[in-house]
Chimera marker file (.cmm) of the C-alpha trace (Angstrom):
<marker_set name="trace">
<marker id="1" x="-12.467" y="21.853" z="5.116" r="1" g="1" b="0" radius="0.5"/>
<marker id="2" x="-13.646" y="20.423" z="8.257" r="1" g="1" b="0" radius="0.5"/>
<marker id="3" x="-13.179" y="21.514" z="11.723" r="1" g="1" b="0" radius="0.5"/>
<marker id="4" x="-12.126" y="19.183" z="14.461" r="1" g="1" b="0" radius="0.5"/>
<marker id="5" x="-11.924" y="20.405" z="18.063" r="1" g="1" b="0" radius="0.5"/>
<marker id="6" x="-9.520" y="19.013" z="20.343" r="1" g="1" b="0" radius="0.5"/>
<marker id="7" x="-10.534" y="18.931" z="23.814" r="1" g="1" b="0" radius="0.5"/>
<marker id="8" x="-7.562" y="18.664" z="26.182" r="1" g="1" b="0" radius="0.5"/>
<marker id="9" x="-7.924" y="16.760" z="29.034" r="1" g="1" b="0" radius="0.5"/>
<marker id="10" x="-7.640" y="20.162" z="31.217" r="1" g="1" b="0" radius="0.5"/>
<marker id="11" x="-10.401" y="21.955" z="29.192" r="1" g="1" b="0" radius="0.5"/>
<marker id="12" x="-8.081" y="23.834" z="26.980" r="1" g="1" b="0" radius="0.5"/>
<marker id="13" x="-9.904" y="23.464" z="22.727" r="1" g="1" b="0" radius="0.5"/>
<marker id="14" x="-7.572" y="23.135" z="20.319" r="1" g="1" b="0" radius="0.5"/>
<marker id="15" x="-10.018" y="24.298" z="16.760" r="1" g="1" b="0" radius="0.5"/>
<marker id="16" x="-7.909" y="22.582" z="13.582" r="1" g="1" b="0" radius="0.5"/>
<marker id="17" x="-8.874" y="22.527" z="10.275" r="1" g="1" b="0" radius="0.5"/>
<marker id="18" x="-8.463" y="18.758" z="8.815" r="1" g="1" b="0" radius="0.5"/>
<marker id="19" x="-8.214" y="17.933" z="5.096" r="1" g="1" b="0" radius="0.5"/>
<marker id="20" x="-10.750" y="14.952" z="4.122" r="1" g="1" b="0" radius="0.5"/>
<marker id="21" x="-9.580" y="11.446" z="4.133" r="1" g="1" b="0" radius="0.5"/>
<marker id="22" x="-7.200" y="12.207" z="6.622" r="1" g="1" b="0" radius="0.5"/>
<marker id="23" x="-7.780" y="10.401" z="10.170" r="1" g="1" b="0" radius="0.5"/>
<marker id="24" x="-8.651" y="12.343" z="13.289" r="1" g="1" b="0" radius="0.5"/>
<marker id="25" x="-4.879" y="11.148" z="14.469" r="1" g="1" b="0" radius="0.5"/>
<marker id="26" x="-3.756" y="12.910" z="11.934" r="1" g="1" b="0" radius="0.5"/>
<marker id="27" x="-5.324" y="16.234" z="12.180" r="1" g="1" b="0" radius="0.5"/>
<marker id="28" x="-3.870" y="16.718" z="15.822" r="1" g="1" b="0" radius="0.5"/>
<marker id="29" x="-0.180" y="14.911" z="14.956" r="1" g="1" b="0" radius="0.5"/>
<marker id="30" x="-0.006" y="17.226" z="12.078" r="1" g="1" b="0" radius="0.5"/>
<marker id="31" x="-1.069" y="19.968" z="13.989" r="1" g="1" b="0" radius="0.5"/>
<marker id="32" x="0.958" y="19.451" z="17.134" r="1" g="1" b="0" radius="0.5"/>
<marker id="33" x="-2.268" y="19.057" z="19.341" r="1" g="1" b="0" radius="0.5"/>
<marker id="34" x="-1.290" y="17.537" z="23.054" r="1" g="1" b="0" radius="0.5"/>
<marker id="35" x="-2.652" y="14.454" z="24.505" r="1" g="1" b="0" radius="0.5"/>
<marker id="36" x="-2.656" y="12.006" z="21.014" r="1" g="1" b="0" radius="0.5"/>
<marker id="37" x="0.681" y="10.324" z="20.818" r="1" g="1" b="0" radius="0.5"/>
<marker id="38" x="0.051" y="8.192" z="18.049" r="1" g="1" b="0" radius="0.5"/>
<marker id="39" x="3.273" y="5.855" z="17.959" r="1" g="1" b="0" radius="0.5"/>
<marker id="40" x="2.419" y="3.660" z="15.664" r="1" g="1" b="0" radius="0.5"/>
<marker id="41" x="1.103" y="6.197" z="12.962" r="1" g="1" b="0" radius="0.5"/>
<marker id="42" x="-2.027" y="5.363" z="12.653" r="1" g="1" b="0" radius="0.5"/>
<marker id="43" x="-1.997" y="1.592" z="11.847" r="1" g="1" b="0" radius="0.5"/>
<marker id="44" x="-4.287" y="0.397" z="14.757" r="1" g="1" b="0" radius="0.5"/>
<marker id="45" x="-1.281" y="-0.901" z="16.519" r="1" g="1" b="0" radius="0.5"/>
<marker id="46" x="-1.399" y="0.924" z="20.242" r="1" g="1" b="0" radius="0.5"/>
<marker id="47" x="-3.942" y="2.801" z="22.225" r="1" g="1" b="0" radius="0.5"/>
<marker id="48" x="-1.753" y="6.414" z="22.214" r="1" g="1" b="0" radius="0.5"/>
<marker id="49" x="-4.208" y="8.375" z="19.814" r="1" g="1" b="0" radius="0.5"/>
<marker id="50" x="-7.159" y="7.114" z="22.281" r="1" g="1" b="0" radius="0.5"/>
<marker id="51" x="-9.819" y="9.799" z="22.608" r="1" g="1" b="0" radius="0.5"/>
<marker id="52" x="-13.879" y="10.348" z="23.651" r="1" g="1" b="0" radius="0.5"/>
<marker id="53" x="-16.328" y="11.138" z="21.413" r="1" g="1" b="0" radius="0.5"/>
<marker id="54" x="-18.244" y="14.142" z="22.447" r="1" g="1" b="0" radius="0.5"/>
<marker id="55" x="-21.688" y="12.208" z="22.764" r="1" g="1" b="0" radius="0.5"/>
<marker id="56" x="-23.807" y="13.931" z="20.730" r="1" g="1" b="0" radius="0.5"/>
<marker id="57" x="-21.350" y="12.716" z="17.723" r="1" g="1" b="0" radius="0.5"/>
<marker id="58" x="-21.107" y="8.901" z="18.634" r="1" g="1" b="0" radius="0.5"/>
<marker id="59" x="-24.167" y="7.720" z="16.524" r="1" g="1" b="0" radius="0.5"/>
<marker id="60" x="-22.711" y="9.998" z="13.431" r="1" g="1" b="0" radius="0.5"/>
<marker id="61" x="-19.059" y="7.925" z="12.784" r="1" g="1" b="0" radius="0.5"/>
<marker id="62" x="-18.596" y="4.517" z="11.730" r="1" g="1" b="0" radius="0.5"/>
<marker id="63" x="-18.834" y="1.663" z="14.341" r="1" g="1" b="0" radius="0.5"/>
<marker id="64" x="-15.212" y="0.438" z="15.858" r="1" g="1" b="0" radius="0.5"/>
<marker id="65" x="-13.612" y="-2.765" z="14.063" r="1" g="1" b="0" radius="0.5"/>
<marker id="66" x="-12.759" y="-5.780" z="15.744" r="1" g="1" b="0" radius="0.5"/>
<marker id="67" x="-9.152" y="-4.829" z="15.552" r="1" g="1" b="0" radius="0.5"/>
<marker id="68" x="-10.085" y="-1.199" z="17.146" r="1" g="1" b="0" radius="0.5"/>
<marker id="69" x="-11.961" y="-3.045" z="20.062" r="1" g="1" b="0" radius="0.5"/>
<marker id="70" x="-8.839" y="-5.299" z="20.014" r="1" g="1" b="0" radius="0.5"/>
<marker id="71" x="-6.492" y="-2.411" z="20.645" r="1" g="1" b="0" radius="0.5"/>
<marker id="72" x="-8.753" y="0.115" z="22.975" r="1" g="1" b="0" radius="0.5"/>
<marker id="73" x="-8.246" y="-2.934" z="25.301" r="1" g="1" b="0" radius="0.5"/>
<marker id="74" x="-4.836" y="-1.118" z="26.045" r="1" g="1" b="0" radius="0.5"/>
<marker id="75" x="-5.930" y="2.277" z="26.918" r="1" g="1" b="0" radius="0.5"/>
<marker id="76" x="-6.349" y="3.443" z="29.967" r="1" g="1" b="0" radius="0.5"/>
<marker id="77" x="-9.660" y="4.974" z="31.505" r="1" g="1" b="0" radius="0.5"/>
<marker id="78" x="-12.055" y="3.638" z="28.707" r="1" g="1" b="0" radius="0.5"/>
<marker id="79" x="-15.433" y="5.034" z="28.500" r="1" g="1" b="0" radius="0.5"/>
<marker id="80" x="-18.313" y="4.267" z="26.184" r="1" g="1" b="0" radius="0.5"/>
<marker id="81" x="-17.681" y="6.466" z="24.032" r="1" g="1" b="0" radius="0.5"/>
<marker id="82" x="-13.760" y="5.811" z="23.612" r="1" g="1" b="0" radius="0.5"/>
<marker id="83" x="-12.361" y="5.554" z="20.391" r="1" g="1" b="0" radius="0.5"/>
<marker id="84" x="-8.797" y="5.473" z="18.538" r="1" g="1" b="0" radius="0.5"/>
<marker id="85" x="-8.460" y="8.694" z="16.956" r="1" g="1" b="0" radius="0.5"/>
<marker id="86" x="-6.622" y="7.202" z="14.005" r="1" g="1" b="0" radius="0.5"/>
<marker id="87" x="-9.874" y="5.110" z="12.799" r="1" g="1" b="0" radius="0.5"/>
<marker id="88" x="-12.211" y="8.348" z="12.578" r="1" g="1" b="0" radius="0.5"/>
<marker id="89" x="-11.810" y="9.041" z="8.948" r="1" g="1" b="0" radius="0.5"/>
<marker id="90" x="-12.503" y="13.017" z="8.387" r="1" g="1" b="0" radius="0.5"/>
<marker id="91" x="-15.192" y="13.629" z="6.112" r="1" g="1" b="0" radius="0.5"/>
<marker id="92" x="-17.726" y="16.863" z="5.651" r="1" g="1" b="0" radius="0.5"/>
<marker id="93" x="-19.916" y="15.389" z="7.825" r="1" g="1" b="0" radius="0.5"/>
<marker id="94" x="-17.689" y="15.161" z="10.609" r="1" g="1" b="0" radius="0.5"/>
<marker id="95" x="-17.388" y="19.309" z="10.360" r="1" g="1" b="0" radius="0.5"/>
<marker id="96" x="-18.143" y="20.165" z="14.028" r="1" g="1" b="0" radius="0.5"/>
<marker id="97" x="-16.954" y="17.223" z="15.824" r="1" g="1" b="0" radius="0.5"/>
<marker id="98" x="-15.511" y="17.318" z="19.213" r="1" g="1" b="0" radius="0.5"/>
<marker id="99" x="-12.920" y="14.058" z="20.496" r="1" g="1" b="0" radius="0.5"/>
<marker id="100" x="-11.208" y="14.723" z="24.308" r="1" g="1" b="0" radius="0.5"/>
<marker id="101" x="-8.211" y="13.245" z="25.155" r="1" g="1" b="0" radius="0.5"/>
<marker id="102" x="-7.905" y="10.902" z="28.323" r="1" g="1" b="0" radius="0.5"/>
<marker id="103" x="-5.180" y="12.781" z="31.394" r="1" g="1" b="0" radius="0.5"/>
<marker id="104" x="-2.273" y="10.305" z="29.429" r="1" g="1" b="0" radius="0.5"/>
<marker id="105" x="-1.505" y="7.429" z="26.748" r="1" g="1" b="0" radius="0.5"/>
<marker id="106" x="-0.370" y="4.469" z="27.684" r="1" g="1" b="0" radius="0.5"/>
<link id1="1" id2="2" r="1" g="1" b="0" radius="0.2"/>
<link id1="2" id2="3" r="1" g="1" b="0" radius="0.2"/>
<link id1="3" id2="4" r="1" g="1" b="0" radius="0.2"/>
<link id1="4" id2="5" r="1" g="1" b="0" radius="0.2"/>
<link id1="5" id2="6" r="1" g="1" b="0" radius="0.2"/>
<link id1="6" id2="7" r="1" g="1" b="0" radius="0.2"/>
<link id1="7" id2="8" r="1" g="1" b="0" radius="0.2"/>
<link id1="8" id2="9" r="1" g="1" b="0" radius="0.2"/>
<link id1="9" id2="10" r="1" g="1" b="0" radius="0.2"/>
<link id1="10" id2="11" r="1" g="1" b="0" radius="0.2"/>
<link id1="11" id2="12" r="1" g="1" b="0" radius="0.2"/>
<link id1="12" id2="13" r="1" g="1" b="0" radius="0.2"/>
<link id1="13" id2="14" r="1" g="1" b="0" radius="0.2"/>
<link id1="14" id2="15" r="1" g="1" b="0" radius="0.2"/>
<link id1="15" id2="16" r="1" g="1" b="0" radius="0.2"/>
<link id1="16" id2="17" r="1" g="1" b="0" radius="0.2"/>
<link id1="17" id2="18" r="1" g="1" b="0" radius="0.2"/>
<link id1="18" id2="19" r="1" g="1" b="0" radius="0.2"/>
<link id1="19" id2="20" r="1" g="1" b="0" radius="0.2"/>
<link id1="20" id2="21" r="1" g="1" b="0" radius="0.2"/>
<link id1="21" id2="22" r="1" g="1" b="0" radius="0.2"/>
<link id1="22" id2="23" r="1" g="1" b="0" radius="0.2"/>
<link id1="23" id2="24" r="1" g="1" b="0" radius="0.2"/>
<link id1="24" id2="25" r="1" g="1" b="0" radius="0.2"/>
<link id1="25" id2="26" r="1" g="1" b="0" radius="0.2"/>
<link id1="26" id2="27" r="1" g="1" b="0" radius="0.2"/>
<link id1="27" id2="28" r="1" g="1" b="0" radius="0.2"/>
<link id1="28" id2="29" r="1" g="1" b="0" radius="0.2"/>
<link id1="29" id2="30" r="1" g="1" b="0" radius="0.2"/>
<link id1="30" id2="31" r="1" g="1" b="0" radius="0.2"/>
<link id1="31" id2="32" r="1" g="1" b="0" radius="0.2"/>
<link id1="32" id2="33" r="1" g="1" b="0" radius="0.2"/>
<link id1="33" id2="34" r="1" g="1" b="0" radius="0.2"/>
<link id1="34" id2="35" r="1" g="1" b="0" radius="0.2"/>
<link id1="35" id2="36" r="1" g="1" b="0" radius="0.2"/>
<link id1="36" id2="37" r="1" g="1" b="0" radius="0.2"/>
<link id1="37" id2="38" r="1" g="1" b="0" radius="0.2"/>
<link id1="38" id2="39" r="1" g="1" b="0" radius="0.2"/>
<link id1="39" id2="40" r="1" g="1" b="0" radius="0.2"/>
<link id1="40" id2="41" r="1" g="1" b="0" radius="0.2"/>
<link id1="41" id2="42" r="1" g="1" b="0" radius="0.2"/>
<link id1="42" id2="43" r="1" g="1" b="0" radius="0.2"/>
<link id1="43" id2="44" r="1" g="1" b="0" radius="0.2"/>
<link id1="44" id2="45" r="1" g="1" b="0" radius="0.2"/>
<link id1="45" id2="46" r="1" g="1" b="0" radius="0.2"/>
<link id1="46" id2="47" r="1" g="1" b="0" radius="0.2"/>
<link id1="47" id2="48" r="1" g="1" b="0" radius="0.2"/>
<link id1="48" id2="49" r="1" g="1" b="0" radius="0.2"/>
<link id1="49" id2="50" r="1" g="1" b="0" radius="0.2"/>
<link id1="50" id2="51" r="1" g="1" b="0" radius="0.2"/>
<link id1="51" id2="52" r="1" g="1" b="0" radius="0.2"/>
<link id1="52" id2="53" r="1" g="1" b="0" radius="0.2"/>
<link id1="53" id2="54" r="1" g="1" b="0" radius="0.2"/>
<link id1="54" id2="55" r="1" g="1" b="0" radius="0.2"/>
<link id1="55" id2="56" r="1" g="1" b="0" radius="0.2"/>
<link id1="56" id2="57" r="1" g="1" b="0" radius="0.2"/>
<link id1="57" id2="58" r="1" g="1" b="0" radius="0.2"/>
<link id1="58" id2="59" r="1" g="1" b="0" radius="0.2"/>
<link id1="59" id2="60" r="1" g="1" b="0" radius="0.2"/>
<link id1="60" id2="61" r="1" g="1" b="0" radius="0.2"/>
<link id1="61" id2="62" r="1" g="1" b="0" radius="0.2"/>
<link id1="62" id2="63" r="1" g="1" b="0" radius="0.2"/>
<link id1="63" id2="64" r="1" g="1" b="0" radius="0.2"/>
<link id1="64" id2="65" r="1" g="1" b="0" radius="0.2"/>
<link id1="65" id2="66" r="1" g="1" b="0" radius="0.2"/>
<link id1="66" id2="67" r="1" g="1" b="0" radius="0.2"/>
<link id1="67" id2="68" r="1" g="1" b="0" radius="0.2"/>
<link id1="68" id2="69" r="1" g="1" b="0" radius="0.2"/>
<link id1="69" id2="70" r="1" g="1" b="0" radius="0.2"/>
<link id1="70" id2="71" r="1" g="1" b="0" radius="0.2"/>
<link id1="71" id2="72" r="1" g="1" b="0" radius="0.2"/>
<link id1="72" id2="73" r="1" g="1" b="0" radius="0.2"/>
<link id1="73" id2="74" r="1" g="1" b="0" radius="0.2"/>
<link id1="74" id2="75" r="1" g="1" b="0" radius="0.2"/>
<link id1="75" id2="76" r="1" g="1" b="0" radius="0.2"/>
<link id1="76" id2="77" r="1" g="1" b="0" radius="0.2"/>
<link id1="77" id2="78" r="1" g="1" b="0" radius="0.2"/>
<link id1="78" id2="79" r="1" g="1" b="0" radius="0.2"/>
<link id1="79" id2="80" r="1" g="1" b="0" radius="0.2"/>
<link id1="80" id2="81" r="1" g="1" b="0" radius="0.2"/>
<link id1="81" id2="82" r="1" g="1" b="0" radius="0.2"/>
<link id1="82" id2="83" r="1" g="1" b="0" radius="0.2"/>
<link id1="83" id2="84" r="1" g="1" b="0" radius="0.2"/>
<link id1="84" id2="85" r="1" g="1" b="0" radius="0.2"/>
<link id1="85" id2="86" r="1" g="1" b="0" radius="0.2"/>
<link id1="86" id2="87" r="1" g="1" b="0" radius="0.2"/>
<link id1="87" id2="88" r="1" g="1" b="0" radius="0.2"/>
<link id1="88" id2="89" r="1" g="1" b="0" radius="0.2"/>
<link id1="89" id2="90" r="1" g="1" b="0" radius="0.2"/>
<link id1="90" id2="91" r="1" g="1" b="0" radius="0.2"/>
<link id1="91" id2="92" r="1" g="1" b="0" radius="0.2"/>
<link id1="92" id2="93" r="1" g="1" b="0" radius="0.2"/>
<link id1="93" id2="94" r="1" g="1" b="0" radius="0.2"/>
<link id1="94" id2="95" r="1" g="1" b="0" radius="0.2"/>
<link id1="95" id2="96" r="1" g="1" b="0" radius="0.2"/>
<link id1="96" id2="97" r="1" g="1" b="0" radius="0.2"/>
<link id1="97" id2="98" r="1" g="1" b="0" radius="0.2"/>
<link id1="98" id2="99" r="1" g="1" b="0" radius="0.2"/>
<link id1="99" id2="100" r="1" g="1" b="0" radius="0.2"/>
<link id1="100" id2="101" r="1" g="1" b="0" radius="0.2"/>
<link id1="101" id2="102" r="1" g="1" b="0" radius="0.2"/>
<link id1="102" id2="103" r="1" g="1" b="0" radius="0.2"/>
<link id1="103" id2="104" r="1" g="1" b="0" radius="0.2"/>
<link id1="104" id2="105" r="1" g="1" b="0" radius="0.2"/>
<link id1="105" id2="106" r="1" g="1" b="0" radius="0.2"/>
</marker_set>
């Protein structure tokens, strides 16, 4: 199973093993990892599961959708490497990967 690790926004890691298929969202939700609010469950509705991509794994998930660029228009403190943490689908590849979460959802 791959491992995601959670990067709070005050350095604390949160390591969580995530079932494939399931969304990055849902790894932390499930796992009651801080910082990704998620309030519309994961149907690209809000910005609360907004997160960074650890750089060196930007170039190895999927590119955002229109709708995803759409919504990240509502979080706060975007960066390059922002993305919603419910539109990272977990797969083996992914084992390894490291998302922060911004200092609040909004």
């Amino acid at each position: 199973m791959p491992k995601i690790k959670y990067v709070e926004h005050n350095g604390k890691e949160h390591e969580v093993d995530v079932p494939e298929g399931w969304s990055v969202m849902e790894g932390a939700v499930k796992n009651l990892v801080p910082g990704i609010d998620a309030d519309c469950g994961g149907a690209c509705a809000c910005a609360t599961c907004h997160v960074y991509v650890d750089p060196q794994w930007t170039d190895k998930i999927p590119g955002k959708s229109d709708m995803e660029e759409t919504m990240l228009d509502f979080a706060q403190d975007l960066e390059p490497n922002s993305r919603l943490s419910c539109q990272i689908k977990v797969t083996a590849e992914l084992d390894g990967l490291v998302v922060r979460t911004p200092k609040s959802q909004h």
